[in-house]
N, C-alpha and C positions, 0 to 999 in steps of 0.2 A: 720414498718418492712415489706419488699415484702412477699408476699404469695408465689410466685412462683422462684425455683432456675433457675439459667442463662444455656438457654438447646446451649447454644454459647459456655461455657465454656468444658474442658473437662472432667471434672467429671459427668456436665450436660447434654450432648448430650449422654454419654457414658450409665447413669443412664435410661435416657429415651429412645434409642435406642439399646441400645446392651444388652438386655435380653432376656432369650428363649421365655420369658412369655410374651415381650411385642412386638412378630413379625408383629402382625398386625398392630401394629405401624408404624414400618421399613416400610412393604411391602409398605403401604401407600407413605409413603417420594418416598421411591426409584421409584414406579410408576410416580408419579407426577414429580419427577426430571427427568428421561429419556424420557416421553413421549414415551411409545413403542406402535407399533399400537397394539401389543399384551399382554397386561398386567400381570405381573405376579403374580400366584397363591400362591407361595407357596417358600419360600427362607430359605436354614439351615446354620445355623450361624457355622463360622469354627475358628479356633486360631486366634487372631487378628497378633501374631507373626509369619513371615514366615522367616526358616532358609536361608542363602546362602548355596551355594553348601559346602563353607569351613567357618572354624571357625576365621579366618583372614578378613572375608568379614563382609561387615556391616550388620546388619541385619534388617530385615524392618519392623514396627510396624502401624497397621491399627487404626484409629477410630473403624472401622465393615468392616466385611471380610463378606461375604455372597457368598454363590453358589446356581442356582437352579436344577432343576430338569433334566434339559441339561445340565447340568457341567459347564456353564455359570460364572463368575466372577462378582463380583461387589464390590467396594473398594469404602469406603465414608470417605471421611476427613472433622474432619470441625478445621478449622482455625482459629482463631478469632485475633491474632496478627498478624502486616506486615511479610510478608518473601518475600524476594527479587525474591526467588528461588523458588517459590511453583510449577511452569509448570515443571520444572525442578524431585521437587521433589515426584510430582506426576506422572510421568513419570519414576523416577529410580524405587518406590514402583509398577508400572503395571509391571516391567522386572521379578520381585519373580512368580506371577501365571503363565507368560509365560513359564518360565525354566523349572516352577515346574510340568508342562504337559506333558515332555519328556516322552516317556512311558521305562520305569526300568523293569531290567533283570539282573539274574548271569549268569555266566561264567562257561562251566563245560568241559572238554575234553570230545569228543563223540571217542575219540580212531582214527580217521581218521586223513591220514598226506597230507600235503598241498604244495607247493612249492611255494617261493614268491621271488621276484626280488630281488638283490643284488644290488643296486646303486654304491658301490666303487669298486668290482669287476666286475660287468658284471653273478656273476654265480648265483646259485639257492640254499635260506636256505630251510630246509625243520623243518617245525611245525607243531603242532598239532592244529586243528583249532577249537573254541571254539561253542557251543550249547548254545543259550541263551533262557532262560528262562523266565516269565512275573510277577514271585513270590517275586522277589528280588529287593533291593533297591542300588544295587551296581552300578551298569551299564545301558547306556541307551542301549537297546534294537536294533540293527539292522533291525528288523520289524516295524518299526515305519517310519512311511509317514509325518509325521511332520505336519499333520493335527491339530488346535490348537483349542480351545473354546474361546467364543469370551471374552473383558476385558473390563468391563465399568466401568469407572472412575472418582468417582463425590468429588470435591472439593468444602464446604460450606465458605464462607470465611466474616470474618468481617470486609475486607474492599475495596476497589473497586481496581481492577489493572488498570495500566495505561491504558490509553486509552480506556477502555472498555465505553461503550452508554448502551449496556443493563446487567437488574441485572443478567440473567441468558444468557448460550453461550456452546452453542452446536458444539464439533470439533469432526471428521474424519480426517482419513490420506487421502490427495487428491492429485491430480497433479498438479505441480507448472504452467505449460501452460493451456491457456483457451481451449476445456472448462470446465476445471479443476472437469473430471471426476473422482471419485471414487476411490482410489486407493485398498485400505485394507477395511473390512469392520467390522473386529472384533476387531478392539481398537477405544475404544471412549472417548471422554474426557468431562466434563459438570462443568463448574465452577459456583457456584451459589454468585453474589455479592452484602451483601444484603444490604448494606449503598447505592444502586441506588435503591433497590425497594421503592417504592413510592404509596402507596396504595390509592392518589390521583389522581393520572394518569390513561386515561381508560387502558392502556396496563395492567395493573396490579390491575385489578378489583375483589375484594375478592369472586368473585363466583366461582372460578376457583380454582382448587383444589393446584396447584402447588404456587399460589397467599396466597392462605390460610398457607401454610406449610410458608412460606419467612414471612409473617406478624406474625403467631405464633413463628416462631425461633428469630425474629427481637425485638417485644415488648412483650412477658410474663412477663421477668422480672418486665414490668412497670404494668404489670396486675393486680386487686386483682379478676376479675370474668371473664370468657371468651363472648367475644362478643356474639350478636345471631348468625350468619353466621358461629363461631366454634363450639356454643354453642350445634347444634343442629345435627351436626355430634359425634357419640360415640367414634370415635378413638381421636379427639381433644378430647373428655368429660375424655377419658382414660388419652393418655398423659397427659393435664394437671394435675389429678390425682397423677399420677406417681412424675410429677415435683412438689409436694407441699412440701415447708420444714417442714411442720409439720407433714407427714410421713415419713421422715427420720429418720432413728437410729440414735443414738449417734455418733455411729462411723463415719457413715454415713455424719453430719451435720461437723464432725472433718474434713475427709477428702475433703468436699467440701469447707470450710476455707482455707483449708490448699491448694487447688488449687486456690484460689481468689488469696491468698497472694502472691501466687509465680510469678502470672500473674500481680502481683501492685510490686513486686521487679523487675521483668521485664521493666517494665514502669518505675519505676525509677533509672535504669542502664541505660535505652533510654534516660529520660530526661537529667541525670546527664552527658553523652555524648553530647548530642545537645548543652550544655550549654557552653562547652567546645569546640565546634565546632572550626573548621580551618576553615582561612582566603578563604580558597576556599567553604569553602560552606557547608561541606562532613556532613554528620550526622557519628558517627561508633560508634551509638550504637547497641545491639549485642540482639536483640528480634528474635535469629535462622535467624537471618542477617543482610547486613548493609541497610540501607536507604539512600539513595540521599539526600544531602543536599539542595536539590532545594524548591520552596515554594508548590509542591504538597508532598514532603515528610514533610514539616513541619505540612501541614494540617491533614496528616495520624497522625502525633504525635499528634496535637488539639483534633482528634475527640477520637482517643483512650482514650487519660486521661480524656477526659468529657464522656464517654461510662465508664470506672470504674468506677468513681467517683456518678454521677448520673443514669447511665442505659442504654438502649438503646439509641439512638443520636436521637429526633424527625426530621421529615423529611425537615420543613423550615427553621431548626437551619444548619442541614445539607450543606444545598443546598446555605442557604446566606455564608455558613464559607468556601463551595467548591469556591467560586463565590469568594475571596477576594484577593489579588494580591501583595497588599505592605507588605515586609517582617516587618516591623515594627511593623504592626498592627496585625499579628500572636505572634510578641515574648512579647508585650505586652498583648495576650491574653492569655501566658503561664507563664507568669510573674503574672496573677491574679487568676489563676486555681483554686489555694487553699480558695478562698473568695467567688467563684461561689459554691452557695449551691440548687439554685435551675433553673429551664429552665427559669422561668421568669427575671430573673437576668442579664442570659444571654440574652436574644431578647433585654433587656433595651439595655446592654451594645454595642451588633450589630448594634442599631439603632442609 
């Protein structure tokens, strides 16, 4: 039985991150993920829900919503299934804090009359022109310069986007000509993808704090003690803590079940689609989107159901099943899923 719950999952990340009590936690991540030259002190947790302006619009829900001390934004998702769409939909969830900056005011007659153009006639209506206010949540404000706070944007993801070389990728709004100076500097975006980090590569040597955080989000699960290099920092000695099933309530240990399973009926709406698969290739099954039926979507399906089924995905099982090319020898691999009980089974079988 694992010691420690899946902090990938989201009841897991959610448990371990998004408590008032466990901010020193957060601060940590979110340091180490931004890399700011200026590290932040001190961040207050807000509604993970933000409304649309109407009740017709869709409304956007965060992993952790955080603000600091400059009114600053920070939105952390972590992802652990494919989605087609995640740039996408990391980017409609940064539009809610922008809006939600407007600066708001009502409307109050100050008794003064106005006179404004008529376009179908040519003549002049006369109105009473309106006083705004900074109390109220009606109206934005006419005093307002459209000055914004800045929005940083970190997406944790469990599994590599195309083309991506490195686990972690750092975007700004830039200009499309060289020498693709700066454009905006308050929307940022940080995908962290952690099926490339590889803690045997020197780029990603576990002394480094941001290294430490991707190896702890990647193999807890397979953990029963934390290494010495986490061991010996208090905020890993806390999280881990935090993430132990045997301090869960009842309830607790129910609804993280109850989040496993939904993410293993997910996987088997995916498989039971792939199996089903068109002549042209398409995967459409529906994990909050479609897949490409090409052999780097088949391999996203491989390493998923061996990451349910046994755990985190080790890094050379990884990297020989990214490396493999004949469609055959994928659907044969998914064809024996259920008889794979442990990693050794598998390296037999890849060899």
């Amino acid at each position: 039985m694992p010691r420690y719950i899946d902090p990938t999952t989201d009841f897991g990340f959610k448990k371990i991150f998004g408590d008032e009590a466990n901010k020193d936690i957060t601060l940590s991540l979110v340091n180490a993920v931004l890399g700011l030259e200026s590290p932040l002190r001190d961040l207050s947790y807000s509604n993970i829900e933000r409304l649309p302006e109407t009740v017709e619009e869709r409304k956007g829900y965060y992993d952790l919503y955080c603000e600091d001390a400059a009114g600053n934004h920070y939105l952390v998702e972590m992802q652990k299934n494919y989605l087609a769409f995640i740039k996408d939909r990391t980017l409609y969830y940064a539009t809610f804090p922008i809006v939600a900056q407007a600066r708001k005011g009502k409307s109050r007659s100050n008794g003064k009359s106005y006179s404004y153009p008529q376009p179908s006639t040519g003549g002049m209506l006369v109105r009473e022109a309106p006083e705004v206010y900074e109390d109220d949540e009606e109206v934005v404000t006419i005093k307002w310069d459209y000055e914004l706070k800045a929005v940083y944007c970190v997406a944790i993801l469990g599994y590599a986007l195309d083309g991506s070389q490195r686990a972690v990728n750092r975007s700004s709004l830039r200009n499309d000509e060289p020498p693709h100076e700066l454009f905006y500097d308050k929307l940022k975006f940080v995908t962290v993808e952690l099926p490339l980090f590889d803690e045997q590569q020197p780029e990603y040597s576990v002394d480094r704090p941001l290294n430490q955080w991707m190896y702890f989000l990647k193999y807890l699960p397979m953990l029963y003690s934390l290494p010495a290099f986490l061991e010996k920092d208090p905020v890993f000695r806390k999280a881990a803590r935090v993430a132990e099933l045997a301090r869960l309530t009842a309830a607790e240990r129910r609804d993280y079940q109850i989040n496993r399973k939904y993410m293993r009926d997910n996987y088997a709406a995916l498989t039971s689609s792939y199996s089903r698969g068109k002549d042209k290739g398409k995967i459409e099954g529906k994990i909050e989107g479609k897949i490409e039926g090409k052999i780097e979507g088949k391999i996203e399906v491989l390493l998923m159901l061996l990451s349910e089924k046994l755990g985190p995905v080790p890094a050379d099982i990884e990297t020989t099943i990214r490396a493999l090319k004949g469609e055959s020898q994928l659907d044969a691999f998914l064809k024996r899923i259920a008889g794979i009980t442990d990693w050794e089974t598998l390296r037999a079988l890849l060899r």
